[in-house]
C-alpha positions as CSV (number, residue, x, y, z in Angstrom):
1,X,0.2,-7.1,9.7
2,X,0.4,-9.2,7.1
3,X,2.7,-7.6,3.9
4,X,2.4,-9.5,0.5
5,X,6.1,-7.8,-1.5
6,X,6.9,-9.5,-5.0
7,X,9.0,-8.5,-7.6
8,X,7.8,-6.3,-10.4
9,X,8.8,-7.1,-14.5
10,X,6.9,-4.2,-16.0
11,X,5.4,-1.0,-15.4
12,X,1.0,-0.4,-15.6
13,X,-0.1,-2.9,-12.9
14,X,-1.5,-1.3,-10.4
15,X,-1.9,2.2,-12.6
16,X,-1.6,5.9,-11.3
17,X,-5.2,5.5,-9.6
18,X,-4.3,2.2,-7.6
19,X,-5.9,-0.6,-9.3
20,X,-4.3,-3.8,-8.7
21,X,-5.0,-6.4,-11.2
22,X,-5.4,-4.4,-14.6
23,X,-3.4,-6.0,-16.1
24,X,-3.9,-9.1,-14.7
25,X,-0.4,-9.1,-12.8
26,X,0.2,-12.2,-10.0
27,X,-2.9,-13.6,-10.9
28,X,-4.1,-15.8,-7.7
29,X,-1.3,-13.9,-5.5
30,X,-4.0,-10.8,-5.8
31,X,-6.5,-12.5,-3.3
32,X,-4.4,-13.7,-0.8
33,X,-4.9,-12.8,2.4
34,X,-2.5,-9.5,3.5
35,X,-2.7,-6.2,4.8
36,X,-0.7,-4.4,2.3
37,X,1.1,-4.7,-0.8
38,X,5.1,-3.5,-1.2
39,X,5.8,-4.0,-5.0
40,X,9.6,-3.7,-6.0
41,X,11.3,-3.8,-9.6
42,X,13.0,-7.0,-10.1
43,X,16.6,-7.5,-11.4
44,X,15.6,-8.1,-15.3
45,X,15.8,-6.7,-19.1
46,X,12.5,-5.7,-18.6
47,X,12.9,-3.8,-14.8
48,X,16.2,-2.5,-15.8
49,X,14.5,-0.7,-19.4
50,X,11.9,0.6,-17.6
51,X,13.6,1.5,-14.9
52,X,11.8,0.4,-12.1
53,X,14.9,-2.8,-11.2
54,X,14.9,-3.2,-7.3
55,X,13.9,-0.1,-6.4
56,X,10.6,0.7,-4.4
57,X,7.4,0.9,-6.8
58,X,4.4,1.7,-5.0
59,X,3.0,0.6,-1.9
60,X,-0.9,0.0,-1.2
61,X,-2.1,-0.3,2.6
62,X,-6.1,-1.6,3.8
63,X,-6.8,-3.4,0.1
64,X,-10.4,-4.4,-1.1
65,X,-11.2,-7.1,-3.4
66,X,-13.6,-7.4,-6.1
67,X,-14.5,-9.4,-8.8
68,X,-12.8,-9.2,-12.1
69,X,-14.9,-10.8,-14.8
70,X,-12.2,-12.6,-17.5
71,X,-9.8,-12.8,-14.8
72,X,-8.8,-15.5,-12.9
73,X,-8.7,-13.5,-9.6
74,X,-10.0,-10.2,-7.9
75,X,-9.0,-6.7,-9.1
76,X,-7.9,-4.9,-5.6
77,X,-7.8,-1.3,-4.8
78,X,-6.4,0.2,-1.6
79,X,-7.3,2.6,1.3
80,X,-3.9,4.6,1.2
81,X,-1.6,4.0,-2.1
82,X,1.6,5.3,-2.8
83,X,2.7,5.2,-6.3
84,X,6.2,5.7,-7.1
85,X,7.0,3.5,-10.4
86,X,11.3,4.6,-11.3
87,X,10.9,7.4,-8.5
88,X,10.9,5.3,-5.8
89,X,14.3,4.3,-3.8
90,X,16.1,1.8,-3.9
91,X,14.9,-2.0,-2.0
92,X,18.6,-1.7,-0.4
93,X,19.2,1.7,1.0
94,X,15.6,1.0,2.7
95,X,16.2,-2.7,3.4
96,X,18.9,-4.5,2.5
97,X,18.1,-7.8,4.2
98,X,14.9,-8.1,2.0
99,X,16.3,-6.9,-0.9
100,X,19.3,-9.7,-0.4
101,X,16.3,-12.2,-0.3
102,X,14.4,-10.8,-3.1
103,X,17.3,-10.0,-5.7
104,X,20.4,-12.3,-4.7
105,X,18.0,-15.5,-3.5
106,X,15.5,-14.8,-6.4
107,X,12.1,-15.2,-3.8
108,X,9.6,-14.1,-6.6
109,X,7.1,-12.9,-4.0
110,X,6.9,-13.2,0.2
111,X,4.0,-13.2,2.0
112,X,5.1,-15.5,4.7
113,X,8.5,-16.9,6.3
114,X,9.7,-13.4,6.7
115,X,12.9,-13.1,8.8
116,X,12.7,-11.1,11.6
117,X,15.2,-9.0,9.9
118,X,13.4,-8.6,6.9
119,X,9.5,-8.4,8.6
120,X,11.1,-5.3,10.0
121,X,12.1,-4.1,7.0
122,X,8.9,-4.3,5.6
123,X,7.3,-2.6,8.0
124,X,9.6,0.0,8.0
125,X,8.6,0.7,4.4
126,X,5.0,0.6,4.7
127,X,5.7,3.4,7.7
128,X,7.7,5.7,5.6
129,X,5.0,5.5,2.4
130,X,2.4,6.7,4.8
131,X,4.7,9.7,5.3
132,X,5.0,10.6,1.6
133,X,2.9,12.1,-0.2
134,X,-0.2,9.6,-1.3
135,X,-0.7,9.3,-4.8
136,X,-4.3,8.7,-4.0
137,X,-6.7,7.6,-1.1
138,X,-7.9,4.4,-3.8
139,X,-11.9,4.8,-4.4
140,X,-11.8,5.4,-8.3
141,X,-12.6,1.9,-8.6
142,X,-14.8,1.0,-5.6
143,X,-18.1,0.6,-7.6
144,X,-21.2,-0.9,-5.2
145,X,-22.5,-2.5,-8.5
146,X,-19.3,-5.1,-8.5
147,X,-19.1,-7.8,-6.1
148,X,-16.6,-7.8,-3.4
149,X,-14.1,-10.7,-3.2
150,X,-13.4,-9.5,0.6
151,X,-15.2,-10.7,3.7
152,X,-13.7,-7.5,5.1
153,X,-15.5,-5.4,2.8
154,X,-16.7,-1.9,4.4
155,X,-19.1,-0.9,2.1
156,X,-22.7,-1.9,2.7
157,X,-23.9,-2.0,-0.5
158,X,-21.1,-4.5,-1.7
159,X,-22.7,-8.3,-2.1
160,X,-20.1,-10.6,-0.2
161,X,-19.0,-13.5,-2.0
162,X,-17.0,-15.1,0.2
């Protein structure tokens, strides 16, 4: 499984109903290739006012891309999403070998060159979201009439673009 988690700097992106990209937060990073997302407050004046600094944010597992007009990547929804915002635990009760590496070593975002230690982790936080309550199965914003950025795509009435 591939697990994109990046530090956060402000609340809205994805919003309550899972879409990824609104706000046009990690620009490219959005259509990399990975299985699910783990987004985490960082450790700044922004994170800490809002109160989302290293703590757990939401979590989105099986994502779909699709073009984003304007926007210099996809928009993404997800399959199951999780959305905790300042609710959500903190990175290092539930993993304190990835929250060392994404708060004390400043990593902005890992998709690769995980640990073993931390790839754990990870997974182990993408397990316990699918026990919590989901905020929503994503689909609001799975519209046949947009293009799909995903040659995984499993809606048949999506036009693949790549």
């Amino acid at each position: 499984m591939r697990i994109l988690t990046y530090k956060r700097t402000h609340i809205g992106d994805p919003n309550p109903d899972g879409l990824f990209g609104i706000k046009k937060c990690m620009g490219r990073v959005r259509n990399y290739d990975y299985d699910a997302v783990i987004g985490i407050g960082g450790n700044g004046y922004n994170a800490i006012k809002v109160g989302i600094a290293r703590k757990i944010n939401w979590v989105g597992i099986g994502p779909t891309l699709y073009e984003a007009s304007n926007k210099r990547a996809c928009d993404v929804t997800f399959e199951y999403f999780l959305y905790l915002e300042e609710e959500g635990p903190l990175l290092a009760t539930m993993a304190p070998n990835l929250a060392k590496r994404m708060n004390m070593k400043g990593a902005r975002f890992l998709l690769n060159g995980y640990t073993e230690k931390e790839y754990k982790e990870a997974i182990t936080i993408i397990k316990w979201s699918r026990t919590q309550e989901s905020s929503k199965t994503a689909g609001l914003y799975r519209q046949p009439e947009r293009n799909c950025c995903s040659s995984a795509c499993s809606l048949s009435s999506c036009k693949k673009t790549r």
